[in-house]
SETORRO-524210 format. One line per field, with one value per residue: residue number from 0; x, y negated, z negated of N, C-alpha, C in turn. Coordinates in nm, 3 decimals. Atoms other than C-alpha are relative to their C-alpha. Example, Ala and Ser with C-alpha at 12.3 -4.5 7.8 and 13.67 -1.06 7.14 Angstrom:
k	0 | 1 $
n_east	0.089 | -0.082 $
n_north	0.119 | 0.119 $
n_up	0.000 | 0.006 $
ca_east	1.230 | 1.367 $
ca_north	0.450 | 0.106 $
ca_up	-0.780 | -0.714 $
c_east	0.090 | -0.077 $
c_north	-0.120 | -0.109 $
c_up	0.000 | -0.073 $
//
This chain:
k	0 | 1 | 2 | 3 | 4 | 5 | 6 | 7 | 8 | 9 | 10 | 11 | 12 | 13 | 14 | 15 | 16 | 17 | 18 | 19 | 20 | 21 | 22 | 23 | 24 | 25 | 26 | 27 | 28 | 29 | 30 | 31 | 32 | 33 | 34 | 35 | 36 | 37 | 38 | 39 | 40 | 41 | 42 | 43 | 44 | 45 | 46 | 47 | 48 | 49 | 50 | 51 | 52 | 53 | 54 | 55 | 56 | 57 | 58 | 59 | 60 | 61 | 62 | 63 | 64 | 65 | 66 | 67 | 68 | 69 | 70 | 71 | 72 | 73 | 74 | 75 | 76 | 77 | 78 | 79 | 80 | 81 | 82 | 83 | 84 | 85 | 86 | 87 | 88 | 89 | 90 | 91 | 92 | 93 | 94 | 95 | 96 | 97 | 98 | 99 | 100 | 101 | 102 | 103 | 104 | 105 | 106 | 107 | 108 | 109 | 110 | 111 | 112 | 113 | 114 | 115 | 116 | 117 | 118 | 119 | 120 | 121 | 122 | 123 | 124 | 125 | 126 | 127 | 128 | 129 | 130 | 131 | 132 | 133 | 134 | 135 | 136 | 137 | 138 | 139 | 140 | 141 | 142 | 143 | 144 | 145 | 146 | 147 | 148 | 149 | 150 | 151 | 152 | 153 | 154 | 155 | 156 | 157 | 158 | 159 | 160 | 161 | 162 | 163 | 164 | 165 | 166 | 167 | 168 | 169 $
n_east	-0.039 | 0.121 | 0.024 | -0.098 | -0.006 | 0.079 | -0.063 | -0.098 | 0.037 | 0.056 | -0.046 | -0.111 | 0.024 | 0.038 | -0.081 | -0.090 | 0.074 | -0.135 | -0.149 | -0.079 | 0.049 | -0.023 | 0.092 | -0.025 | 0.048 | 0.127 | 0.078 | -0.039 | 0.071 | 0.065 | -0.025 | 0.038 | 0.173 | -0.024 | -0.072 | 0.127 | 0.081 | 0.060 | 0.033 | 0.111 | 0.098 | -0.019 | 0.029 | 0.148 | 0.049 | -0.053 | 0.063 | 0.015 | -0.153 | -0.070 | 0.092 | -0.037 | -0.105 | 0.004 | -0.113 | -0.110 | -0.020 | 0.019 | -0.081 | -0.079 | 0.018 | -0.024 | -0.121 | -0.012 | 0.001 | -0.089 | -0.148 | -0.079 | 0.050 | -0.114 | -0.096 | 0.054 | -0.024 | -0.168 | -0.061 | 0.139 | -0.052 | 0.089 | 0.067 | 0.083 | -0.038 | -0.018 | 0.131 | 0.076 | -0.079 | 0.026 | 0.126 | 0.012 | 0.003 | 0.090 | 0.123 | -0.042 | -0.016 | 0.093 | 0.039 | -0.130 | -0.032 | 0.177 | 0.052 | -0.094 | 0.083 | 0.082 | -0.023 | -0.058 | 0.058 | 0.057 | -0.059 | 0.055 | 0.041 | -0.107 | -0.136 | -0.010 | 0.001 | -0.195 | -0.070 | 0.076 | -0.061 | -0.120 | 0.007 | -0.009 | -0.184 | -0.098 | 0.022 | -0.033 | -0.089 | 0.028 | 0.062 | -0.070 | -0.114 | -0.008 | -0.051 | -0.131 | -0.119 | -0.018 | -0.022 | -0.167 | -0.075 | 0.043 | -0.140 | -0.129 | 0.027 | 0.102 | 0.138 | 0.000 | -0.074 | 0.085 | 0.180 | 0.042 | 0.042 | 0.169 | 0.030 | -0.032 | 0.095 | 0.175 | -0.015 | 0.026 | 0.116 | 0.022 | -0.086 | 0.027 | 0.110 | 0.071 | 0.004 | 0.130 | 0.098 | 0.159 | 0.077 | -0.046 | 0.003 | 0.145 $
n_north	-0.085 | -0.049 | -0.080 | -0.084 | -0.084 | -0.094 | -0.092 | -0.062 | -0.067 | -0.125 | -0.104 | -0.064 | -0.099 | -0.145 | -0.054 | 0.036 | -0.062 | -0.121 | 0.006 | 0.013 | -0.059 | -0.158 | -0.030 | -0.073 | 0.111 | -0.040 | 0.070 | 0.094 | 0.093 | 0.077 | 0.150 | 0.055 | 0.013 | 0.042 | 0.191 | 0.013 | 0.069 | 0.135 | 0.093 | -0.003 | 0.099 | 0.159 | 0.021 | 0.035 | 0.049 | 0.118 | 0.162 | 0.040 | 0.050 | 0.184 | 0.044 | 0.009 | 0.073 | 0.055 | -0.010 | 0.034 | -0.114 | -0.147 | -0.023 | -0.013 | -0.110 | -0.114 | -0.082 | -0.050 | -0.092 | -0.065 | -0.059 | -0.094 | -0.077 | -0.035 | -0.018 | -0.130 | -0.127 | -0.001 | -0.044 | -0.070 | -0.108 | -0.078 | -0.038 | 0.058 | 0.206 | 0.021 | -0.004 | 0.157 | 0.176 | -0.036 | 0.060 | 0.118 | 0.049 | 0.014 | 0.156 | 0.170 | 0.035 | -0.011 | 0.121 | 0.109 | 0.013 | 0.062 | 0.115 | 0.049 | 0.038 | 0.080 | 0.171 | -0.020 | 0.035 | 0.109 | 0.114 | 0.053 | -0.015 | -0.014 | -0.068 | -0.094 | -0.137 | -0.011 | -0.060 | -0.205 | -0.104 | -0.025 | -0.080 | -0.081 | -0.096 | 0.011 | -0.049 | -0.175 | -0.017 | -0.049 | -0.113 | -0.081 | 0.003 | 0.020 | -0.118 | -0.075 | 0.025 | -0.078 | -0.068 | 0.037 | 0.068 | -0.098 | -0.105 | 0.086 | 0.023 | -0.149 | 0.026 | 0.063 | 0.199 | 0.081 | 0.047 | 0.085 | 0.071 | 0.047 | 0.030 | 0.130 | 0.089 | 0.071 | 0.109 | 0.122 | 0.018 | 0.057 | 0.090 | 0.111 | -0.015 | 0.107 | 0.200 | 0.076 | 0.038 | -0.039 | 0.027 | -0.134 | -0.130 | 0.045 $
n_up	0.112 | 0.037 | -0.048 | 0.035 | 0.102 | -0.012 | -0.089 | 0.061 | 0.104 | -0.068 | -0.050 | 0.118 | 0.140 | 0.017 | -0.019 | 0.161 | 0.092 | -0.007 | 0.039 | 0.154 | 0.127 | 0.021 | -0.038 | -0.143 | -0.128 | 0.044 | 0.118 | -0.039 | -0.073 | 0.063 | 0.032 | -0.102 | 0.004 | 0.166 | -0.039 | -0.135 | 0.069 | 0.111 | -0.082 | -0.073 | 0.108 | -0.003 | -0.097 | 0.010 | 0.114 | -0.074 | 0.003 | 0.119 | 0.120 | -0.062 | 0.014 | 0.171 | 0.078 | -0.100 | -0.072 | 0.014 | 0.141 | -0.064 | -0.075 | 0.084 | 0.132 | -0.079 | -0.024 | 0.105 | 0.039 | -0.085 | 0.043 | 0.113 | 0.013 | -0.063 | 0.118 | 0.090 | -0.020 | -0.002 | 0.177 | 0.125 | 0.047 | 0.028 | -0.060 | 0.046 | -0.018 | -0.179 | -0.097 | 0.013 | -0.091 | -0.133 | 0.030 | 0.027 | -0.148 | -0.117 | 0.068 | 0.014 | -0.153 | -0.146 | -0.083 | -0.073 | -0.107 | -0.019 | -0.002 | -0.102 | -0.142 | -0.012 | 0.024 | -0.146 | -0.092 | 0.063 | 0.019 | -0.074 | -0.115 | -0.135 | 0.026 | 0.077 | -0.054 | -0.038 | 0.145 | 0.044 | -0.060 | 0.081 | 0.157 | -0.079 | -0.100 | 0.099 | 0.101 | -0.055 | -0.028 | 0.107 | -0.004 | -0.098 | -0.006 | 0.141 | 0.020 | -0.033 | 0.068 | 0.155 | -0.075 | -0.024 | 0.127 | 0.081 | -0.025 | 0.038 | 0.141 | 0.092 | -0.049 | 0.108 | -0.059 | -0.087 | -0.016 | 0.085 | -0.122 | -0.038 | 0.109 | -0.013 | -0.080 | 0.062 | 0.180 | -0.026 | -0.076 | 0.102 | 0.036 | -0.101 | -0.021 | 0.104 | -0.054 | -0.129 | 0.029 | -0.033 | -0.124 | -0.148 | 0.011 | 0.011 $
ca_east	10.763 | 10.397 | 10.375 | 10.722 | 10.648 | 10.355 | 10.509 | 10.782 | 10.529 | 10.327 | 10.617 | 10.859 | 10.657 | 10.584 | 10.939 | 11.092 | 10.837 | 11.043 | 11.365 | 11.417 | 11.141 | 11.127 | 10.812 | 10.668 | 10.604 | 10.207 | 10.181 | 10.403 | 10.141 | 9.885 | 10.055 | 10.010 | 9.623 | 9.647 | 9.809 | 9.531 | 9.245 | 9.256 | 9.342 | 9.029 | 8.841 | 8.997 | 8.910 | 8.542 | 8.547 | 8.742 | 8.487 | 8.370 | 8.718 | 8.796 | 8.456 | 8.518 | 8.884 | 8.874 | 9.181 | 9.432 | 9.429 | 9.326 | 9.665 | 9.879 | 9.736 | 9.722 | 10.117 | 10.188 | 10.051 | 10.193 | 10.539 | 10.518 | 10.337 | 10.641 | 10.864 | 10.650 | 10.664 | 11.066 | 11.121 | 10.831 | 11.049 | 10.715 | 10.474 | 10.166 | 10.304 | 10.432 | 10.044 | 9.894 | 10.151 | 10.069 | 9.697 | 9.760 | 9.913 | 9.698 | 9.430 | 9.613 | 9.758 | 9.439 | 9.354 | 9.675 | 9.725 | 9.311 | 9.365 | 9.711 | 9.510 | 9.266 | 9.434 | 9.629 | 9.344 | 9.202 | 9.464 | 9.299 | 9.091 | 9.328 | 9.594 | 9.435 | 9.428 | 9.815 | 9.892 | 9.656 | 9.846 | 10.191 | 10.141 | 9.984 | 10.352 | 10.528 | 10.343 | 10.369 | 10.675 | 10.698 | 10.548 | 10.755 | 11.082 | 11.067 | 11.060 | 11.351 | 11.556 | 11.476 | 11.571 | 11.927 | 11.986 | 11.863 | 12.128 | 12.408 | 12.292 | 12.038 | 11.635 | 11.607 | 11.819 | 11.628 | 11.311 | 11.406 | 11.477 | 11.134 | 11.085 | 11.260 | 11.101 | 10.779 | 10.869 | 10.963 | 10.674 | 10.496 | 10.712 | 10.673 | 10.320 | 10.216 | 10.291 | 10.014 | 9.784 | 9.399 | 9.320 | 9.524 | 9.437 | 9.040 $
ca_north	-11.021 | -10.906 | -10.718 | -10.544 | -10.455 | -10.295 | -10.110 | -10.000 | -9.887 | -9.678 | -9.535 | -9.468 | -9.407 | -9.045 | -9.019 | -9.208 | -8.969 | -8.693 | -8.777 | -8.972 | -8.866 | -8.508 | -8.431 | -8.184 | -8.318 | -8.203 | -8.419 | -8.695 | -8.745 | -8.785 | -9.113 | -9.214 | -9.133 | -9.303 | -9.666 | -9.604 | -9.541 | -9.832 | -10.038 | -9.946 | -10.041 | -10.361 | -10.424 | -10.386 | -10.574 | -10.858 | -11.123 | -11.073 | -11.150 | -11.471 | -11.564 | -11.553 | -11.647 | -11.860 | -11.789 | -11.938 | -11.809 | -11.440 | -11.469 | -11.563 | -11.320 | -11.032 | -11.060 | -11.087 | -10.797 | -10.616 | -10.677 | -10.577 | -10.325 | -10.240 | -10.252 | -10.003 | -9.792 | -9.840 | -9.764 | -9.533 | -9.203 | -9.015 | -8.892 | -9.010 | -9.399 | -9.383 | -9.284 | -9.564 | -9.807 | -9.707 | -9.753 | -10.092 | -10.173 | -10.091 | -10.312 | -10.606 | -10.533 | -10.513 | -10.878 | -11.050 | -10.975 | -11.067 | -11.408 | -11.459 | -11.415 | -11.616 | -11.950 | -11.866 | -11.905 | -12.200 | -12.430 | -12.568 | -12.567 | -12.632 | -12.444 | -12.201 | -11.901 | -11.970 | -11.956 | -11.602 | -11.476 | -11.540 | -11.407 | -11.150 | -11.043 | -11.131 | -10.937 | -10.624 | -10.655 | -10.650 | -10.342 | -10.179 | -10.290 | -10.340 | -9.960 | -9.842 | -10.107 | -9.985 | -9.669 | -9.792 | -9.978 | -9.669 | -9.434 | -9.717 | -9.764 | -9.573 | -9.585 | -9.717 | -10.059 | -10.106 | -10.062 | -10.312 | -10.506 | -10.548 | -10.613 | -10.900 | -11.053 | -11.024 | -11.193 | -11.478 | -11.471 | -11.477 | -11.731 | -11.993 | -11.873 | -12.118 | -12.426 | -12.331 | -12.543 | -12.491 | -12.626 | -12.359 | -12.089 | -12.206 $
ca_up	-10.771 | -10.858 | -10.567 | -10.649 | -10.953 | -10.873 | -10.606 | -10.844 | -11.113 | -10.826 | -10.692 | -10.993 | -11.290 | -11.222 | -11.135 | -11.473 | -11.654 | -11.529 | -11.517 | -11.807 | -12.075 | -11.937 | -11.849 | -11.603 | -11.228 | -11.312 | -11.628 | -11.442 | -11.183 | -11.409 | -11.521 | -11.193 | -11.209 | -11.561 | -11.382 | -11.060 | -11.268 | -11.511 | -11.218 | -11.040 | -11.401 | -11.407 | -11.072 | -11.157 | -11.448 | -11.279 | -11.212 | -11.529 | -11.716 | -11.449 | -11.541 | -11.953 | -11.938 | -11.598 | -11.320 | -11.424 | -11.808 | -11.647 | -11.419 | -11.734 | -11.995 | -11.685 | -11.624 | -11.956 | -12.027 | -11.735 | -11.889 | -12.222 | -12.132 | -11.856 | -12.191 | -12.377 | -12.122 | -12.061 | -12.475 | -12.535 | -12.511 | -12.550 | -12.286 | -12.466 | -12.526 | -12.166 | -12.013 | -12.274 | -12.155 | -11.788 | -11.893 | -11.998 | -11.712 | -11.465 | -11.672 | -11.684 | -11.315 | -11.126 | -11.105 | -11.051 | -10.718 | -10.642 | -10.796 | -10.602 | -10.262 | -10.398 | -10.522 | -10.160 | -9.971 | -10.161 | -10.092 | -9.797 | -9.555 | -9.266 | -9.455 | -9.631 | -9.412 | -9.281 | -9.685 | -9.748 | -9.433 | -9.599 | -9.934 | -9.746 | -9.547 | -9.880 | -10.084 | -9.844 | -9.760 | -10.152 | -10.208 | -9.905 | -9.954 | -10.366 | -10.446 | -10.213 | -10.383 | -10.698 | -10.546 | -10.434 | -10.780 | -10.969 | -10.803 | -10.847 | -11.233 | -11.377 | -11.313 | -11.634 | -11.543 | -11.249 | -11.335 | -11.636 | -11.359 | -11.262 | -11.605 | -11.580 | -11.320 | -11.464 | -11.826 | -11.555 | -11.341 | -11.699 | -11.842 | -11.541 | -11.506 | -11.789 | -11.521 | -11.254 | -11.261 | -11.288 | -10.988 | -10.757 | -10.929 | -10.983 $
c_east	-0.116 | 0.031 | 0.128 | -0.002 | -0.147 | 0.036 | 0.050 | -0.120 | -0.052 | 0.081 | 0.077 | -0.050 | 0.007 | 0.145 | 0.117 | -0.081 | 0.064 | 0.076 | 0.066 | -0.070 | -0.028 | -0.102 | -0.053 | -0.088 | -0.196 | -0.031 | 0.072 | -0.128 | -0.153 | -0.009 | -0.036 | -0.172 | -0.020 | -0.025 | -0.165 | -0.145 | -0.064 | -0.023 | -0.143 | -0.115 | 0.028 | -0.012 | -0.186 | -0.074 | 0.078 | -0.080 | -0.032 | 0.110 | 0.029 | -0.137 | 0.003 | 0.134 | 0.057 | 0.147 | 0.128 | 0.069 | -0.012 | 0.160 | 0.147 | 0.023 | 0.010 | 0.172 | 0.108 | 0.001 | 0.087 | 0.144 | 0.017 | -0.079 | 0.105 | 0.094 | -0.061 | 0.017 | 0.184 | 0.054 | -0.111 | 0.081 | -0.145 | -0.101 | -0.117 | -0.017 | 0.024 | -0.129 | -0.035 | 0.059 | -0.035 | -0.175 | -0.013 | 0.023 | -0.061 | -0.098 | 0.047 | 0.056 | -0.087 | -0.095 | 0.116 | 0.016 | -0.153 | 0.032 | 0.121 | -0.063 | -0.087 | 0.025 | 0.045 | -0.113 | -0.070 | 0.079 | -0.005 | -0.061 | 0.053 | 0.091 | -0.014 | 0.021 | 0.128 | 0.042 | -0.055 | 0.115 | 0.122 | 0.044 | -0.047 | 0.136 | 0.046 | 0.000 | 0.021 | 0.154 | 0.088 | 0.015 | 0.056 | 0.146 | 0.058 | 0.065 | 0.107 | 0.131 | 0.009 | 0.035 | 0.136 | 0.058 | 0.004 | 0.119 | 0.155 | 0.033 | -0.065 | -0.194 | -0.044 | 0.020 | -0.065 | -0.142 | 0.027 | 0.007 | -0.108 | -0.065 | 0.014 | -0.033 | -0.128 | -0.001 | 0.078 | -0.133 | -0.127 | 0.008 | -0.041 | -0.174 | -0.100 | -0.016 | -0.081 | -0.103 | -0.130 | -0.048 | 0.013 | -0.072 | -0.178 | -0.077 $
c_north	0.087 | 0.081 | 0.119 | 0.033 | 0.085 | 0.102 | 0.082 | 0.106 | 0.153 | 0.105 | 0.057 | 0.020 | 0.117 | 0.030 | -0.011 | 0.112 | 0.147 | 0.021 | -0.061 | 0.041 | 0.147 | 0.079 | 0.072 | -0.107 | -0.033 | -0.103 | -0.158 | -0.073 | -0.023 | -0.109 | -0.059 | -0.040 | -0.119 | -0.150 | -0.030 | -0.014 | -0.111 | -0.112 | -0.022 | -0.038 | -0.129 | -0.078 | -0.048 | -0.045 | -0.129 | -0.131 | -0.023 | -0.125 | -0.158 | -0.045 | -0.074 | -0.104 | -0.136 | 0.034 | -0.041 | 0.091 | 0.147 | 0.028 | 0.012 | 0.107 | 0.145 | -0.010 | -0.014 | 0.163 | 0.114 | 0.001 | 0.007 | 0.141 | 0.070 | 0.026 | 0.122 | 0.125 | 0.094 | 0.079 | 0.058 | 0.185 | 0.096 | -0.004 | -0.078 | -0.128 | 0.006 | -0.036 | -0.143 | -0.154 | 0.003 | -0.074 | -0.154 | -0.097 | -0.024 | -0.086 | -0.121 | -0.039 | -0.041 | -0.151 | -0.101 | -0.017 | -0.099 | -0.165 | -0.061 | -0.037 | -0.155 | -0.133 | -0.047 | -0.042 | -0.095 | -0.127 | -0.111 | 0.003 | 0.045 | 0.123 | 0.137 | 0.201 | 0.015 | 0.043 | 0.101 | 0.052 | 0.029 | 0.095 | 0.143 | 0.122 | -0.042 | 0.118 | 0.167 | 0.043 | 0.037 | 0.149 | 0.111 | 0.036 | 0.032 | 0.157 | 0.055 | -0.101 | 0.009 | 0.111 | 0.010 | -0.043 | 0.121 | 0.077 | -0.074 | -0.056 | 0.116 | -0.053 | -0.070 | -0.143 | -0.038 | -0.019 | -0.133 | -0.187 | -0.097 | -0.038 | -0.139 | -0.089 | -0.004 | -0.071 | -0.155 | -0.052 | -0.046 | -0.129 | -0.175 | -0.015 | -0.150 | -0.151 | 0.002 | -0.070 | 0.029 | -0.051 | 0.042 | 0.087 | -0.011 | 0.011 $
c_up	-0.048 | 0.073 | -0.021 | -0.069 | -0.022 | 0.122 | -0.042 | -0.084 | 0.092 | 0.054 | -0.113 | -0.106 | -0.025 | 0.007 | -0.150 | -0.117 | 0.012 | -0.028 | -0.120 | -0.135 | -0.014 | 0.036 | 0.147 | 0.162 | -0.013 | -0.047 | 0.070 | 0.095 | -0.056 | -0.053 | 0.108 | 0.032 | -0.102 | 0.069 | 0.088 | -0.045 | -0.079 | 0.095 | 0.083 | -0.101 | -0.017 | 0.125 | -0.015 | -0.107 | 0.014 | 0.016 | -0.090 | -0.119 | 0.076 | 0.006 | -0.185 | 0.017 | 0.126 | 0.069 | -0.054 | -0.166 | 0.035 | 0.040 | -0.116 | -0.099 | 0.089 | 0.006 | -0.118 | -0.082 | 0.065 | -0.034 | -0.105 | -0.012 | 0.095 | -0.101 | -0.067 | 0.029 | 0.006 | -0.133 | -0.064 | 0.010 | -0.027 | 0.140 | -0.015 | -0.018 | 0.112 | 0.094 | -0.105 | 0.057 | 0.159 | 0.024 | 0.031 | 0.129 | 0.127 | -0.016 | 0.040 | 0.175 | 0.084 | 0.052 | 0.028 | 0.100 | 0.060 | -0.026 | 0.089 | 0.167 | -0.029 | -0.016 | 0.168 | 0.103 | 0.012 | 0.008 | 0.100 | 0.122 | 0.139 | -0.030 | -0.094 | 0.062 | 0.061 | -0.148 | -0.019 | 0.097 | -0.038 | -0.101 | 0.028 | 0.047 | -0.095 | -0.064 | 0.047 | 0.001 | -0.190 | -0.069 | 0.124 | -0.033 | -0.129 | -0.051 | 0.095 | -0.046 | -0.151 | 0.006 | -0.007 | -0.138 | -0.107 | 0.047 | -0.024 | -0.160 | -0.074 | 0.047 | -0.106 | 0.007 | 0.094 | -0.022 | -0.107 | 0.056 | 0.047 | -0.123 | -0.059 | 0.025 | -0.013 | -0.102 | 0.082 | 0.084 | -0.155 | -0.057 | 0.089 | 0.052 | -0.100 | 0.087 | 0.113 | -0.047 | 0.028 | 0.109 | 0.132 | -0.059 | -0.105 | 0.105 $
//
């Protein structure tokens, strides 16, 4: 689900910034810069934060944020709330996936590089498949419903997130 809803955000924000708040294609793909940039700051401020708030708390409070910050952008009707919600996102996105590999490859010796390679082809396949069925659901609904969709599935990924334990994701 992570990786799908980062798929979704990279491919359909610029396009929900269009089509449903109105905005020109120009200022749309600046949201896109918006998501990419922060992610690339929260990337390099990453060991820091799973250093402070340790992995497991990092993974909870990151896809947390990622979905009400997916809501903000869903019901922000404005250009300006849209890019800060985009912002936010990309912050809180850019170590989730990082500590997913990493509990993944930590889970054992024998077994840890069969589980990275999984999560691995999940997470692509993810990120491949995710946006053209947001895509298909969007033309059979609205882009709106699907992306909330993905909205969904992050307030459970969230939600259930509270029961890893510190010693996968450590």
């Amino acid at each position: 689900m992570i990786f799908l809803a980062e798929g979704a955000i990279m491919d359909w924000a610029a396009v929900y910034l269009v089509r449903v708040i109105g905005t020109s294609e120009s200022i749309a793909a600046a949201g896109y810069a918006i998501f990419a940039g922060m992610m690339l700051l929260g990337r390099l401020l990453g060991d820091r934060a799973n250093r402070v708030l340790g992995p497991s708390r990092l993974f909870r409070i990151s896809v947390a944020a990622v979905a009400l910050s997916m809501a903000a952008f869903l019901l922000s009707g404005s250009v300006y709330l849209a890019f800060a919600a985009l912002a936010c996102s990309g912050l809180a996105m850019a170590n989730v996936i990082p500590l997913i590999f990493s509990a993944a490859g930590m889970l054992g010796a024998r077994d840890g590089g069969r589980s990275l390679s999984r999560v691995i082809s999940m997470g692509y396949a993810g990120i491949l498949l995710g946006p053209a069925l947001i895509g298909f659901l969007a033309q059979a609904v609205s882009l709106t419903a699907s992306l909330s969709l993905v909205l969904v599935g992050l307030a459970a990924v969230a939600f259930f997130g509270r029961h890893f334990k510190e010693g996968i994701l450590s």
